[in-house]
N, C-alpha and C positions, 0 to 999 in steps of 0.2 A: 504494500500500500504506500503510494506517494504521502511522504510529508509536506503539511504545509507549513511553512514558514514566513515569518513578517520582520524586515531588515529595516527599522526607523533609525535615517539618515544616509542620503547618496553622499557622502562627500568619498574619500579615496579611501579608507577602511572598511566604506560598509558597503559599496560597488563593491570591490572585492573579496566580502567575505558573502555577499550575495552568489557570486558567483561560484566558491566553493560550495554553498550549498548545493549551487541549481547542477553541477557539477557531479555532485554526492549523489544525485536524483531525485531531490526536493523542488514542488511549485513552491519559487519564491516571489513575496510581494514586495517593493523595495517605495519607502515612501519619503518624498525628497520634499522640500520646500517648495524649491522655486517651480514654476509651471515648465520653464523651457528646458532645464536637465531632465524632468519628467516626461516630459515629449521628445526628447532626442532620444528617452533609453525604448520608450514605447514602437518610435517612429523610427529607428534605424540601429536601434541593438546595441548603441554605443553608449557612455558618457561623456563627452567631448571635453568637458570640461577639466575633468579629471585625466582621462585616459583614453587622446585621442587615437583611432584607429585601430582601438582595441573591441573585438567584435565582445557580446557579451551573448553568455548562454539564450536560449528561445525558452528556457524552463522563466524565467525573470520577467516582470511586468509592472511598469510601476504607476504609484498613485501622492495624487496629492493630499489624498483626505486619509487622516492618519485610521479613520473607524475603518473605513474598506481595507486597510492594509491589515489590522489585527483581527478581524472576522475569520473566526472559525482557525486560528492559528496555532500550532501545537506546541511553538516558541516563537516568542517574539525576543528580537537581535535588536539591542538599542547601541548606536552606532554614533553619538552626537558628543559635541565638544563635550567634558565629564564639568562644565561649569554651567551648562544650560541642563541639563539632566533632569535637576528637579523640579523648575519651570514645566519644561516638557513634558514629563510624566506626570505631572496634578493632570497635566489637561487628557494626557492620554488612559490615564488608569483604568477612568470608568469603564472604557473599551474593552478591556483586553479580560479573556475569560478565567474562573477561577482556579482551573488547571495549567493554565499555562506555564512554560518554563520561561523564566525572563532571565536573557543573556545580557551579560555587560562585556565590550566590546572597550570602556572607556580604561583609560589608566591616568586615574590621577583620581585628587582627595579633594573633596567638596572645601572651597575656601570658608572662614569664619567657623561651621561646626568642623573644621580636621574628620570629617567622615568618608569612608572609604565608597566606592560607586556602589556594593553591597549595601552599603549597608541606609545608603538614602532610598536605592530603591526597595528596601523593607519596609521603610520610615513613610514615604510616599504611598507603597501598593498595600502596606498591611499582610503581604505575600510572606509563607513561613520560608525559613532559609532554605530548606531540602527543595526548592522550586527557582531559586535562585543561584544561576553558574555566570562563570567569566571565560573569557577565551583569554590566553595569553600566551608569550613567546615572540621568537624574533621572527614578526612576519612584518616588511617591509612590503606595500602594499605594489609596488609598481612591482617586483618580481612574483609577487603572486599573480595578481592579471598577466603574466607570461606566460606561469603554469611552469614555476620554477620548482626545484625541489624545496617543501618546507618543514616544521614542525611547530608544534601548537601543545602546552596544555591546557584540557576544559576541565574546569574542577566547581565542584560544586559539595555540598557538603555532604550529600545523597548521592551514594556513589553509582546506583543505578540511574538516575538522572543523568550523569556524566558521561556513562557509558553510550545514553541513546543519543546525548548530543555529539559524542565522538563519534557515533555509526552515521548520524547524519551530516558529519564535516569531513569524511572519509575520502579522499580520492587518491588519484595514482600519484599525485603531485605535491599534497597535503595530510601529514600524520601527527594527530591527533595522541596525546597521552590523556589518562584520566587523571586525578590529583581531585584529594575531599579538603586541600587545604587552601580554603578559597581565601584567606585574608594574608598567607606566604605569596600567594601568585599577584593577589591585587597591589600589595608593598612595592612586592619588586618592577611590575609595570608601571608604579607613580615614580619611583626613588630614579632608576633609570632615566626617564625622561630629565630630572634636576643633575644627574650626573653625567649624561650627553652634552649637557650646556657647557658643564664648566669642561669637560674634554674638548669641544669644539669651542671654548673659548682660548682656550693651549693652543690649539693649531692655527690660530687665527693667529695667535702673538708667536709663531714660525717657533715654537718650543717642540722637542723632539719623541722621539717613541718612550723613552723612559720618562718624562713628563704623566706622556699620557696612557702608560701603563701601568704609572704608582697610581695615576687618580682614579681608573677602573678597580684599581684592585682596592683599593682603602675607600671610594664608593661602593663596592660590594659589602666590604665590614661594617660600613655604616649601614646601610641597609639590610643586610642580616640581623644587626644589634636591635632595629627598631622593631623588627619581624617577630626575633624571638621574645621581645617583649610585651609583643602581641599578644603573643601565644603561637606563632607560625614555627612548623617544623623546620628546624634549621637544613633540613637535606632539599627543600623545596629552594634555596638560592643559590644551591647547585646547579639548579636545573633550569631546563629551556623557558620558564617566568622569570627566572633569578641571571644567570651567568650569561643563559644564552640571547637573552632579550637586550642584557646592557654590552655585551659585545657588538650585536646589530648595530643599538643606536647610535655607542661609541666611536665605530668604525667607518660605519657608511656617510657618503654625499647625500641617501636619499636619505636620509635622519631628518626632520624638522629640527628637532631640539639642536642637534650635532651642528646644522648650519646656521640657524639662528648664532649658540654661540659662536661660530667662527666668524659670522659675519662682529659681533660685539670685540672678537679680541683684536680683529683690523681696526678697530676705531670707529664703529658705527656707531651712533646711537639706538638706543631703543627704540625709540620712535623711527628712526631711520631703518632699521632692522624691520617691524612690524608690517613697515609700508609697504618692503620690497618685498616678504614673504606673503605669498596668497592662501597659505592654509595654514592652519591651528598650531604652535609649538605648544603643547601641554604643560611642560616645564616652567612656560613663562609664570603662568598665575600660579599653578603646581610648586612650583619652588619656596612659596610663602606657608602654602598650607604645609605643605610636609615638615617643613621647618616647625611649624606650630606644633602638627601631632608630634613629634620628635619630643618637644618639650613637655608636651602634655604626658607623656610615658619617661620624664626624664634622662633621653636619649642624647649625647653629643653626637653632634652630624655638623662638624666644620666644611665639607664640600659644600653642603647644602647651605650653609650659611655664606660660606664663600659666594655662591650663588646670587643669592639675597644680596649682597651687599653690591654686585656687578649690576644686577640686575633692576633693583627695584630703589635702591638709594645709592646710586648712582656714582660707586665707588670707583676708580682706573682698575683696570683689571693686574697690573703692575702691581701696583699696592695689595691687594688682597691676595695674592701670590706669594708674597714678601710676608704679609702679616702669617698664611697657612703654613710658610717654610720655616718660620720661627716660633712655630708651637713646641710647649715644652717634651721632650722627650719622655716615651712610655712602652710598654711590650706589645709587639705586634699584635697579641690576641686583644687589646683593649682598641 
């Protein structure tokens, strides 16, 4: 039996994780804002916007009206910036039925309540967790729409939920692991994005691979630190949410967060930086909140703050370099 599926949000994650679905062999509905991405994807298979010339699955059809998209839905994929989420979801809840499995697709922490995207959309839907999963891992979206080799894990706290969204994200080009530890996977997908910045604020200021291999790996330990003070299994920032996600971001040109900061460590401004970038760096607002839950769990996280100080008060990135290079000395494990 065909799955139905409802993907709210075309931009370049939820185009293509649309397409894994319809892929997998699920009718998916993919519900966008604007009317003319809507009608490009209806009217000629594409999103142009996003990803021009990239044919998209015929299982895919989309809608502007968010009720026609979650009608009769077996999961609905919420795909939107992780700072409009919970705007979006007041207005979408009533819709969506009381079995549904609602997928967070977002990585990053509600600014003001430090909430993780779980856990607003409990907060919003009233939905019990075992109905609530995340997709995460280093899936940069332009190599997916190629039909690149990737991996993913879906975790949800019910692990037989997990399972049926991994059967329905399954393809020859996309492998899915299960994981019940949905607040290790959601950490590492926020933390990531705030430690892509300050890596591609390195390579901006022409600083070298050992720069930007200490701040991978001492960005790992802080974000493991904050994990397990969650209560997240430490063997989950091993893994393809944890190590594998912040190596993608770290690494790649198509990173948002990675070229945001690079573009800041050349001497751009924020503002100058925002204007030139046409899609979302999560990082950017992300960086403040995480920072916040960090202290709210009594957690040190000097990259992240390093971050903060580049980023939103308006530090030389020189300086904030110089101030993290003269932190007092301590053992590796802390």
């Amino acid at each position: 039996m065909t799955t139905r599926m409802a993907v709210l949000g075309a931009g370049s994650w939820g185009t293509a994780f649309a397409m894994i679905l319809a892929d997998a062999g699920s009718r998916v509905t993919l519900w966008g804002r604007r009317p003319e991405v809507v009608d490009a994807v209806n009217r000629t298979h594409t999103n142009p916007d996003y990803f021009p010339g990239i044919a998209l699955p015929a299982g895919i059809t989309a809608t502007v009206d968010p009720a026609a998209a979650v009608a009769d839905a077996e999961f609905v994929v919420l795909a939107v910036p992780s700072q409009t989420l919970r705007a979006n979801l007041a207005a979408w809840a009533p819709r969506i039925g009381p079995q549904t499995v609602l997928v967070s697709l977002m990585k990053g922490v509600e600014l003001g309540t430090a909430k993780l995207m779980s856990e607003v959309i409990a907060e919003v839907t009233g939905a019990d967790r075992d109905r609530i999963a995340v997709v995460s891992g280093p899936n940069l979206a332009p190599e997916i729409v190629r039909r690149e080799p990737a991996a993913c894990v879906v975790a949800c706290r019910d692990e037989t939920v997990a399972e049926r969204l991994q059967l329905a994200c399954h393809t020859a080009y996309y492998r899915p692991y299960t994981n019940v530890d949905v607040v290790g996977c959601e950490v590492g997908g926020a933390a990531k994005n705030v430690i892509g910045l300050a890596v591609g604020i390195a390579e901006g200021m022409e600083l070298g691979d050992n720069t930007k291999a200490s701040l991978i790996t001492r960005g790992l330990a802080e974000t493991a630190r904050l994990g397990l003070a969650m209560g997240a299994d430490p063997l989950t920032f091993a893994g393809l949410a944890g190590m594998g996600d912040l190596v993608a971001t770290c690494s790649s040109p198509l990173s948002r967060n990675h070229t945001f900061g690079a573009n800041l460590g050349r001497g751009m401004t924020v503002a100058e930086t925002i204007a030139a970038t046409r899609q979302t760096a999560e990082g950017v607002t992300s960086c403040r909140s995480v920072l916040d839950l960090a202290r709210r769990h009594r957690i040190d996280m000097p990259i992240a703050q390093m971050v903060v100080d580049v980023v939103h008060d308006g530090k030389p990135p020189q300086v904030v370099v110089k101030e993290l290079m003269s932190r007092s000395a301590k053992p590796e494990r802390r």
